[in-house]
NUPAZA-887986 format. One record per residue (C-alpha): residue number from 1; residue in one letter; x, y, z. Coordinates in steps of 0.05 Angstrom, whole numbers, plus 5000, padded with zeros to 4 digits. Layout:
<atoms>
@num:NUM; residuo:A; x:X; y:Y; z:Z
...
</atoms>
This chain:
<atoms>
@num:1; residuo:X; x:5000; y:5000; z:5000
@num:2; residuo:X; x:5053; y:5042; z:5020
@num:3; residuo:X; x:5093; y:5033; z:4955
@num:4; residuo:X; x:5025; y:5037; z:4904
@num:5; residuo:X; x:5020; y:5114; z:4951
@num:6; residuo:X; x:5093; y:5132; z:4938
@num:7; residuo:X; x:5095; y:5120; z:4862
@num:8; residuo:X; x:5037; y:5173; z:4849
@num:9; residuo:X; x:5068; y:5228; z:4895
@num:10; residuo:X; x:5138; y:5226; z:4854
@num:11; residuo:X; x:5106; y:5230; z:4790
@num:12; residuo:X; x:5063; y:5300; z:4822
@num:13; residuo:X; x:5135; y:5328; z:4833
@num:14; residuo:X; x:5155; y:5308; z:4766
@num:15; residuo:X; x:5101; y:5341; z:4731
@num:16; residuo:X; x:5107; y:5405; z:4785
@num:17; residuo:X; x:5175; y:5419; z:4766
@num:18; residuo:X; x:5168; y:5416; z:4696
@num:19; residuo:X; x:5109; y:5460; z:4700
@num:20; residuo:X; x:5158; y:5513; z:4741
@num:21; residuo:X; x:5214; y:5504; z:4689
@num:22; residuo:X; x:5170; y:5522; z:4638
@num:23; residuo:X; x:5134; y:5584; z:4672
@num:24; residuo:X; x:5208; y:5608; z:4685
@num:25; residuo:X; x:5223; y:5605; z:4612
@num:26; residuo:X; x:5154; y:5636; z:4590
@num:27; residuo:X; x:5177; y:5698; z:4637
@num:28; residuo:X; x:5245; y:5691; z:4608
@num:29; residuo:X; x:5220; y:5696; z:4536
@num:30; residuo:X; x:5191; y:5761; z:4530
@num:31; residuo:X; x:5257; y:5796; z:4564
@num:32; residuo:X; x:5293; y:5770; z:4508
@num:33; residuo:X; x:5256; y:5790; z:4457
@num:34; residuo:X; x:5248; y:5861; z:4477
@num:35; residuo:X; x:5333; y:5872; z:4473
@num:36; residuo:X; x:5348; y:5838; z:4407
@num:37; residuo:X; x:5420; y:5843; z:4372
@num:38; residuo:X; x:5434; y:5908; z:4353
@num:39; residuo:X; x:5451; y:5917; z:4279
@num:40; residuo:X; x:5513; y:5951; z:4245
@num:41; residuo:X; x:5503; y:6005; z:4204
@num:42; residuo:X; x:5571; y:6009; z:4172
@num:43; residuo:X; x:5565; y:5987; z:4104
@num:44; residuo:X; x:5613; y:5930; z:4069
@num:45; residuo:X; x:5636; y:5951; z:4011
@num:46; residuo:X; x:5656; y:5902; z:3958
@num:47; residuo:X; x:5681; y:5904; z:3880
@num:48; residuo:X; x:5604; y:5895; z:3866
@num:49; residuo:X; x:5574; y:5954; z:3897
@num:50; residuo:X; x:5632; y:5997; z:3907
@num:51; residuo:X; x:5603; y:6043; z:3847
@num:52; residuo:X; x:5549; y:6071; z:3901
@num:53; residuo:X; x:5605; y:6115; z:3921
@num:54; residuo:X; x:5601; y:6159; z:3866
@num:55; residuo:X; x:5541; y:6182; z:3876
@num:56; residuo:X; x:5525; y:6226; z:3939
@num:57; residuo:X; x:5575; y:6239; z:4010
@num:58; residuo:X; x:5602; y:6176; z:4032
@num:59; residuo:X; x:5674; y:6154; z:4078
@num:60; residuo:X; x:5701; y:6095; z:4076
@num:61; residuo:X; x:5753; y:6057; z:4115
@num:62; residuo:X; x:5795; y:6007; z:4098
@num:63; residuo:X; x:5825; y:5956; z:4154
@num:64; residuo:X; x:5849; y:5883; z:4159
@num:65; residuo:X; x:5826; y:5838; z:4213
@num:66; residuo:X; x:5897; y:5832; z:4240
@num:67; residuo:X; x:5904; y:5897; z:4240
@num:68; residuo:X; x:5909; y:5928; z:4318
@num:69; residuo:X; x:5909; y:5998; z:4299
@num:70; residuo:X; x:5839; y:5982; z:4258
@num:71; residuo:X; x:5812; y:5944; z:4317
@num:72; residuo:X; x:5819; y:6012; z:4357
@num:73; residuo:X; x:5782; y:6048; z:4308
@num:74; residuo:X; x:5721; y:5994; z:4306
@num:75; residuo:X; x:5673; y:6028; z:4363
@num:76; residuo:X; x:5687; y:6099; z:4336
@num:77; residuo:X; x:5677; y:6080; z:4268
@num:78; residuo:X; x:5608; y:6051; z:4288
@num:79; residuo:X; x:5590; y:6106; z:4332
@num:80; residuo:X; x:5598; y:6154; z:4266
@num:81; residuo:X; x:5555; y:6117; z:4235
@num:82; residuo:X; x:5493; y:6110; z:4281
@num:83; residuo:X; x:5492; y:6192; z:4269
@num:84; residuo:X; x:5508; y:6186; z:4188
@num:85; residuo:X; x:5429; y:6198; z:4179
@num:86; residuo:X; x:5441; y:6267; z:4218
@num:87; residuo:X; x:5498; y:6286; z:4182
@num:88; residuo:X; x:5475; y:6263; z:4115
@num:89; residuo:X; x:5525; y:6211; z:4103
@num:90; residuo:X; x:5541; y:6138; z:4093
@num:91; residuo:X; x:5592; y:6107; z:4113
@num:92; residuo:X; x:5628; y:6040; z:4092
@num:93; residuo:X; x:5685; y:5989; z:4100
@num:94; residuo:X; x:5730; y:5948; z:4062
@num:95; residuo:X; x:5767; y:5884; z:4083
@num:96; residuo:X; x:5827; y:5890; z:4050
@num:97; residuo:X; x:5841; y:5812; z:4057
@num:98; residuo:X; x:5773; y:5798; z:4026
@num:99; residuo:X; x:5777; y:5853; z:3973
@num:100; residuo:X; x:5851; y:5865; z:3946
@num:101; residuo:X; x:5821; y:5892; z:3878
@num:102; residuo:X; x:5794; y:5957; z:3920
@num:103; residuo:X; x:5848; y:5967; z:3967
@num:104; residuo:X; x:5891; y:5972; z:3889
@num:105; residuo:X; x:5830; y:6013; z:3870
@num:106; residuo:X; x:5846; y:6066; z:3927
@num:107; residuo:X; x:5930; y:6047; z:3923
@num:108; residuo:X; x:5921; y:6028; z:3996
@num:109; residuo:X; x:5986; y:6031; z:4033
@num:110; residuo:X; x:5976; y:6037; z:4109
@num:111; residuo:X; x:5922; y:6012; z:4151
@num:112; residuo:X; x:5882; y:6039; z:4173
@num:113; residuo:X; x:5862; y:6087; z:4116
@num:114; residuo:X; x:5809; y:6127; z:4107
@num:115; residuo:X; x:5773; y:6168; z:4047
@num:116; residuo:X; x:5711; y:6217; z:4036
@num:117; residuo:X; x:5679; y:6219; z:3969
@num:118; residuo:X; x:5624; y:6270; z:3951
@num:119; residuo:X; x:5593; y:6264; z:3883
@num:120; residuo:X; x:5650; y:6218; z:3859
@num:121; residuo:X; x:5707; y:6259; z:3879
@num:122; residuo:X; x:5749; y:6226; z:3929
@num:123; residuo:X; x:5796; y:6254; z:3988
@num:124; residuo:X; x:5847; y:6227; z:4034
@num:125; residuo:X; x:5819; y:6244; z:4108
@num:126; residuo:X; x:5892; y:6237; z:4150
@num:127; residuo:X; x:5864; y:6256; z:4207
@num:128; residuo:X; x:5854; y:6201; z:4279
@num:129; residuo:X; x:5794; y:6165; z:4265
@num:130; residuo:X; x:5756; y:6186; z:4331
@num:131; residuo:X; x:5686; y:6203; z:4329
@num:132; residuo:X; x:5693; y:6283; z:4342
@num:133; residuo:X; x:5746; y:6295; z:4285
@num:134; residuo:X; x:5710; y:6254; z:4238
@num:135; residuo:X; x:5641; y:6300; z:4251
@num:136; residuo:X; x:5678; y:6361; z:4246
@num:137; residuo:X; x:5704; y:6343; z:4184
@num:138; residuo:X; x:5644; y:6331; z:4161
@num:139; residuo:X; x:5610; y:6395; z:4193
@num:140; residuo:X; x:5664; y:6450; z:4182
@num:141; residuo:X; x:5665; y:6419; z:4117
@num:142; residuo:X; x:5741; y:6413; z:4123
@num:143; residuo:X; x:5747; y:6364; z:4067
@num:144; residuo:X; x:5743; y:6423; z:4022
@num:145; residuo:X; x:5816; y:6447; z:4030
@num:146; residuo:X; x:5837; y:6390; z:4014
@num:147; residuo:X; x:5870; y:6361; z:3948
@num:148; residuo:X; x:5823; y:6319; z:3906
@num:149; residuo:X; x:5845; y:6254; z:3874
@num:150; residuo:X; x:5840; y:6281; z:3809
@num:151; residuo:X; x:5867; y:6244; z:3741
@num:152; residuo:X; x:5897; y:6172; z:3739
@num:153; residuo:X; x:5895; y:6177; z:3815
@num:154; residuo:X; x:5818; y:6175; z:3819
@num:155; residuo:X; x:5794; y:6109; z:3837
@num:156; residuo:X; x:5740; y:6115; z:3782
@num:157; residuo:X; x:5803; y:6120; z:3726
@num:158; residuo:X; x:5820; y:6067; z:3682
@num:159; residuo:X; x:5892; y:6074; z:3703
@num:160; residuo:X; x:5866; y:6060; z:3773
@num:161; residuo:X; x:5811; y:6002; z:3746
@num:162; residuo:X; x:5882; y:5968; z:3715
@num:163; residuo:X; x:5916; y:5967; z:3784
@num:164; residuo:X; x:5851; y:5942; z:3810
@num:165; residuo:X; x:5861; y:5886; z:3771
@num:166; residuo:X; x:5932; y:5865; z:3788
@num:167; residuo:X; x:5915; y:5864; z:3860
@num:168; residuo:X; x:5855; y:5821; z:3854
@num:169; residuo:X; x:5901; y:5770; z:3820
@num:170; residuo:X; x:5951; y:5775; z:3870
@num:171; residuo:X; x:5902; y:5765; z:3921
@num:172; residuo:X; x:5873; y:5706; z:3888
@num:173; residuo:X; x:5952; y:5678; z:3881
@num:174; residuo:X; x:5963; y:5691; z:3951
@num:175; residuo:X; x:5893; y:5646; z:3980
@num:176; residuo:X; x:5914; y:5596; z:3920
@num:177; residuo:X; x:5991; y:5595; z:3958
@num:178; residuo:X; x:5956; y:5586; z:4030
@num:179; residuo:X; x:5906; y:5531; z:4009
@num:180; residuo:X; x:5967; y:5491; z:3979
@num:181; residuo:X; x:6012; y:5507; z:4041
@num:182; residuo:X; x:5962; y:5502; z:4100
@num:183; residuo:X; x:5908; y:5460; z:4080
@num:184; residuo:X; x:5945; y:5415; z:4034
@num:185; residuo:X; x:6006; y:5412; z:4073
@num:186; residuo:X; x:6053; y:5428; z:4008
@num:187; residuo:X; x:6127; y:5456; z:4025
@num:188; residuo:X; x:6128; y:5529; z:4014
@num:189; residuo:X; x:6190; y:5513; z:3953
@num:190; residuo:X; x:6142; y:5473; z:3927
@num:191; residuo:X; x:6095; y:5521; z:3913
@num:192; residuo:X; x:6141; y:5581; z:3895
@num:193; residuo:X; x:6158; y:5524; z:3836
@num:194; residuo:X; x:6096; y:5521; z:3816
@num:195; residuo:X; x:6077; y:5591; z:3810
@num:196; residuo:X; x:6149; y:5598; z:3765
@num:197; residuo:X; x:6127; y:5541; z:3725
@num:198; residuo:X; x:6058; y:5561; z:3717
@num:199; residuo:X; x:6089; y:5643; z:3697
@num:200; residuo:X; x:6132; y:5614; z:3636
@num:201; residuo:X; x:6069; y:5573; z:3606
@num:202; residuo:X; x:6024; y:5623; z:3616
@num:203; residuo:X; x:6080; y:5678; z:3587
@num:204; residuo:X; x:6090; y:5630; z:3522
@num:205; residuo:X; x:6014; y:5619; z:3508
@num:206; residuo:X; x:6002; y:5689; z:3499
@num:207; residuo:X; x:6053; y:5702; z:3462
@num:208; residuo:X; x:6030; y:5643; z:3412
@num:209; residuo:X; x:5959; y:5681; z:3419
@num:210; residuo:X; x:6001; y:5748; z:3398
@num:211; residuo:X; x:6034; y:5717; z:3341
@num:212; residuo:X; x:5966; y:5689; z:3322
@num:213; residuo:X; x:5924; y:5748; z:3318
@num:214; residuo:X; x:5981; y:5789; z:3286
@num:215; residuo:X; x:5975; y:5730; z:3231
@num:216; residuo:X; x:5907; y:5731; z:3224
@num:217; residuo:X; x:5903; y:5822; z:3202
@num:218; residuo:X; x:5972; y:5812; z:3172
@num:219; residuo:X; x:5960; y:5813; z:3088
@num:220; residuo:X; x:6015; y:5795; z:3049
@num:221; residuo:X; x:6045; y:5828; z:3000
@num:222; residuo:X; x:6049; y:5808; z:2925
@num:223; residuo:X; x:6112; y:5773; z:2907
@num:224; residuo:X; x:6118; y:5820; z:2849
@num:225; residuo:X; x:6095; y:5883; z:2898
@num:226; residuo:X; x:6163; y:5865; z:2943
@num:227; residuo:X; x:6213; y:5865; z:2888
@num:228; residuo:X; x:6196; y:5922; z:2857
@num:229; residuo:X; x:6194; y:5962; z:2922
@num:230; residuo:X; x:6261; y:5913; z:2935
@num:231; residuo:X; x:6294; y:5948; z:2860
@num:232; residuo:X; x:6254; y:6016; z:2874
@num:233; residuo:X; x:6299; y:6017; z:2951
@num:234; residuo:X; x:6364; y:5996; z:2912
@num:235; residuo:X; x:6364; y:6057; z:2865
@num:236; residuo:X; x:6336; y:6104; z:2914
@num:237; residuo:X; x:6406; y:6077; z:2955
@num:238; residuo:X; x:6452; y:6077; z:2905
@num:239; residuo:X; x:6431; y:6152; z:2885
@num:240; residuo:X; x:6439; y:6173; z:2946
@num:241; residuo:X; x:6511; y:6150; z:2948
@num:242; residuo:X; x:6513; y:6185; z:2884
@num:243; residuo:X; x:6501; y:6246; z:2914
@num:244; residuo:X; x:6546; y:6239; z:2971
@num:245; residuo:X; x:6601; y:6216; z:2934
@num:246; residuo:X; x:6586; y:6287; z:2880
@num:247; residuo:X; x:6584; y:6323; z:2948
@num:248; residuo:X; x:6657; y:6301; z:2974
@num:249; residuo:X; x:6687; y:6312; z:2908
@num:250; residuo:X; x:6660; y:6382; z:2910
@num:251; residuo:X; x:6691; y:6390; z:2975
@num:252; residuo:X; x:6754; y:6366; z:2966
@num:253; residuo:X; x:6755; y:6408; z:2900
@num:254; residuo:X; x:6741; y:6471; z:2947
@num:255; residuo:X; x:6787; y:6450; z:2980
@num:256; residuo:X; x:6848; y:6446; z:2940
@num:257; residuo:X; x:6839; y:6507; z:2906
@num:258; residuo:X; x:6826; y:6546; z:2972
@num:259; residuo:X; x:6903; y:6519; z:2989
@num:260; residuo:X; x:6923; y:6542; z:2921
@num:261; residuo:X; x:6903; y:6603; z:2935
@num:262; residuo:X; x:6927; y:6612; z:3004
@num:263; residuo:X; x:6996; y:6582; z:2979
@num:264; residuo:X; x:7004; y:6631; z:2927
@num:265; residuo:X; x:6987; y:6684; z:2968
@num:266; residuo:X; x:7034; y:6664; z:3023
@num:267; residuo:X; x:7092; y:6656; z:2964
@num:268; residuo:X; x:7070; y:6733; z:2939
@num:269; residuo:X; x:7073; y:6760; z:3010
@num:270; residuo:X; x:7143; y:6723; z:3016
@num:271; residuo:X; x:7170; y:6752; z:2949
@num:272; residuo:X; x:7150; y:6825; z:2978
@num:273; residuo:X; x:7186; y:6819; z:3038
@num:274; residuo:X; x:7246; y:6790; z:3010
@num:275; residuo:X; x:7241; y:6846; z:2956
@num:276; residuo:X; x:7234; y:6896; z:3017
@num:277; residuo:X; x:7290; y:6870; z:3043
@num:278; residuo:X; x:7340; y:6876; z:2987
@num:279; residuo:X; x:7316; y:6946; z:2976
@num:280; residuo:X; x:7335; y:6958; z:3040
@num:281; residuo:X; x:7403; y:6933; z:3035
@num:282; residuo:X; x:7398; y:6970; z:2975
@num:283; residuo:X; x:7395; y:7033; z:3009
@num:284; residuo:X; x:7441; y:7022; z:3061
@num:285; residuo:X; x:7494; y:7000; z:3013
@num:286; residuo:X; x:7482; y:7059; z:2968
@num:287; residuo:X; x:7500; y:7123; z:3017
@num:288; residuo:X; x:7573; y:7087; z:3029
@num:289; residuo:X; x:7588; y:7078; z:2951
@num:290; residuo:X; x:7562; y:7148; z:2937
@num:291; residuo:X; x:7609; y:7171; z:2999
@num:292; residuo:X; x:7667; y:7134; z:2962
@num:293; residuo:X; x:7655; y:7168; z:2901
@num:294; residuo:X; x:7647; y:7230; z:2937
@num:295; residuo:X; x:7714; y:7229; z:2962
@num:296; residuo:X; x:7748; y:7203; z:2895
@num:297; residuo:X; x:7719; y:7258; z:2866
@num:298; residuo:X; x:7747; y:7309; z:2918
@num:299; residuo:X; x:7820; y:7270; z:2906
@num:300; residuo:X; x:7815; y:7277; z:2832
@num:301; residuo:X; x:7789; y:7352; z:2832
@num:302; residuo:X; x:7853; y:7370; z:2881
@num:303; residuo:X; x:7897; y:7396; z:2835
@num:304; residuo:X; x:7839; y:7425; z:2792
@num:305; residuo:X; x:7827; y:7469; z:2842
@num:306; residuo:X; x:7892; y:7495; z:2857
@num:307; residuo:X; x:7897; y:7506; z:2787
@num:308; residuo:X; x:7838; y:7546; z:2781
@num:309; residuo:X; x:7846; y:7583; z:2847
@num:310; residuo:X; x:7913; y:7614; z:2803
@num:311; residuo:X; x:7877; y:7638; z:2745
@num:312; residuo:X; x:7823; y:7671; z:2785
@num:313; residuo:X; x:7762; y:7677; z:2807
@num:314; residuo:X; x:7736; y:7692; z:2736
@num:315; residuo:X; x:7763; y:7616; z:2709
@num:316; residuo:X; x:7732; y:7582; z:2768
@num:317; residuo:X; x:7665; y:7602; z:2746
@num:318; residuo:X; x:7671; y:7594; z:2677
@num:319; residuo:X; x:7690; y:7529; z:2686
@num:320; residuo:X; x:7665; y:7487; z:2743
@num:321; residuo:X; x:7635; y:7434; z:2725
@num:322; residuo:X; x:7566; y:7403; z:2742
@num:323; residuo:X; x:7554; y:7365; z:2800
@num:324; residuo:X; x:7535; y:7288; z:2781
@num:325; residuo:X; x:7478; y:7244; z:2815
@num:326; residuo:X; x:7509; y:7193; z:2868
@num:327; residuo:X; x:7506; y:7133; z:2813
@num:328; residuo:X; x:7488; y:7088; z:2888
@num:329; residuo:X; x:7427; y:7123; z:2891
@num:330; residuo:X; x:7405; y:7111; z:2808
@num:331; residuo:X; x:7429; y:7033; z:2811
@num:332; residuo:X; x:7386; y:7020; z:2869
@num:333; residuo:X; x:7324; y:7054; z:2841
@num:334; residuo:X; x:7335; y:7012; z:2775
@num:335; residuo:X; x:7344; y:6943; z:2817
@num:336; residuo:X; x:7275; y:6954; z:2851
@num:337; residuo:X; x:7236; y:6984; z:2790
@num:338; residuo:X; x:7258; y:6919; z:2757
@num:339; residuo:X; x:7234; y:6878; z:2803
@num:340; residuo:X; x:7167; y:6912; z:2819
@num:341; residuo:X; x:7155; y:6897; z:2742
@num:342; residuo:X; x:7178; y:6825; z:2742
@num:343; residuo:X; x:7130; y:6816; z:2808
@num:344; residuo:X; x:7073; y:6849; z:2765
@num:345; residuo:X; x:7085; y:6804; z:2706
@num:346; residuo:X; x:7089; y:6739; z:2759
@num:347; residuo:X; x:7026; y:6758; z:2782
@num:348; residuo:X; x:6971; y:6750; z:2730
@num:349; residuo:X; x:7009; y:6683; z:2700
@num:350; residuo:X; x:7010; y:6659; z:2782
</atoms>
């Protein structure tokens, strides 16, 4: 009897406890559901939407998971956005791991970086990424005094779209290298052999593609087409040599007769000085041979003019006789008359 009164009483607890259990998570329930998870309004931006940032005011930041500095930024960043409705602006991310081809996009260098666009013009904001500076920038409006990415260095260029590209691939290379090395297991050498090998095959292929193409919108020429351009080349050569070769001759003609000439007036100018010269000596010579004579003369008319100091004064006068030229002086004026002519007559034969 005692056992039969047991076995109902435990199975009264049973269902008693249960019951409380699930009253306490009935009261539980509603609690939860009035504080659920609080969404992010920081918007991802990836190589598929990205172009929403040309349109309207819009800063972005770009950070790595790793990346302590951006990690310190994280609650700032999201407090900026909870008040982007008030200031009229959206704001956005990019994981640089997950998208390489924007971080090549924006030439990324440091982390963490940040950028404000406004109608698809694009600044660098180098400022701490705390909530107060990045609402006065946007208040004070200080992004206006500062240099635009203009040119190839707008993201939106397709000098910028090209480095886009190249990162991508790199960052596609670089998961390819880590699956092969951390979840296959494969020896780093291993892989860097691969990547070499795989570089020189796809290097050859396109150049086969190259020399395809270039095959395919080359048109040969006629046979007949070549050689006469061939012949037409070979005269146009050979009369150009013609004409340098006429061209040096001329020149060394020119030449020649501009040392004839300088020769022959070197030899005249030599033929004046040396007749200079001799008159000179001429000259010199001349005074002493007429003082000779001078004195041979006085010897000679000695006695003539004793003679004729007797008779008088009357026979002196009657007959002294005229005084000669010095024949020094004559002789040298004949020698360089003489030669004067035979330099004129050398002259036009010369």
């Amino acid at each position: 009897m005692e056992g039969g009164r047991r076995g109902p009483l435990l199975t009264a607890l049973l269902v008693a406890w249960v019951a409380a259990a699930a009253a306490a998570e009935a009261e539980a329930g509603p609690e939860q559901a009035v504080l659920p998870q609080e969404r992010s309004l920081v918007r991802p931006m990836t190589a598929s939407n990205w172009t929403l940032v040309l349109e309207g005011e819009w800063m972005l930041k770009f950070y790595a998971p790793w990346c302590p500095s951006c990690q310190q930024t994280d609650s700032e960043w999201e407090t900026f956005a909870k008040n982007g409705e008030i200031l009229q602006i959206s704001v956005g991310k990019v994981d640089v791991i997950q998208e390489p081809g924007l971080s090549g996009r924006f030439f990324v260098t440091t982390l963490p970086a940040f950028f404000h666009a406004k109608d698809g013009i694009f600044r660098r904001y180098r400022g701490p990424g705390i909530y107060e500076d990045l609402q006065n920038y946007i208040l004070e409006k200080k992004w206006q005094s500062v240099e635009p990415l203009t040119g190839w260095k707008s993201p939106a260029s397709l000098t910028m779209s090209g480095m886009a590209g190249l990162f991508s691939i790199s960052g596609k290379i670089w998961h390819l290298h880590n699956y092969f090395t951390v979840t296959l297991g494969v020896p780093a050498w291993c892989s860097y052999v691969f990547f070499i090998i795989a570089t020189l095959i796809f290097g050859l292929f396109m150049g086969l593609v190259l020399v395809v193409i270039s095959e395919c919108f080359y048109l040969p020429i006629p046979r007949h087409l070549s050689e006469g351009s061939e012949q037409n080349l070979r005269s146009e050569e050979a009369h150009t040599t013609e004409q340098l070769q006429d061209a040096e001759e001329e020149k060394d003609d020119s030449n020649e007769e501009e040392n004839k000439d300088s020769l022959g007036d070197d030899e005249e100018e030599k033929e004046d000085l040396g007749y200079e010269e001799e008159a000179e000596e001429d000259e010199e010579d001349s005074p002493a041979a007429g003082m000779d004579e001078k004195r041979s003369d006085a010897r000679d008319q000695g006695p003539l003019r004793e003679a004729q100091e007797d008779e008088g004064p009357a026979g002196t006068e009657e007959n002294a006789p005229e005084q000669p030229c010095p024949a020094g002086t004559e002789a040298a004026e004949d020698t360089v008359r003489q030669r004067r002519s035979q330099h004129a007559d050398k002259g036009p034969s010369a």
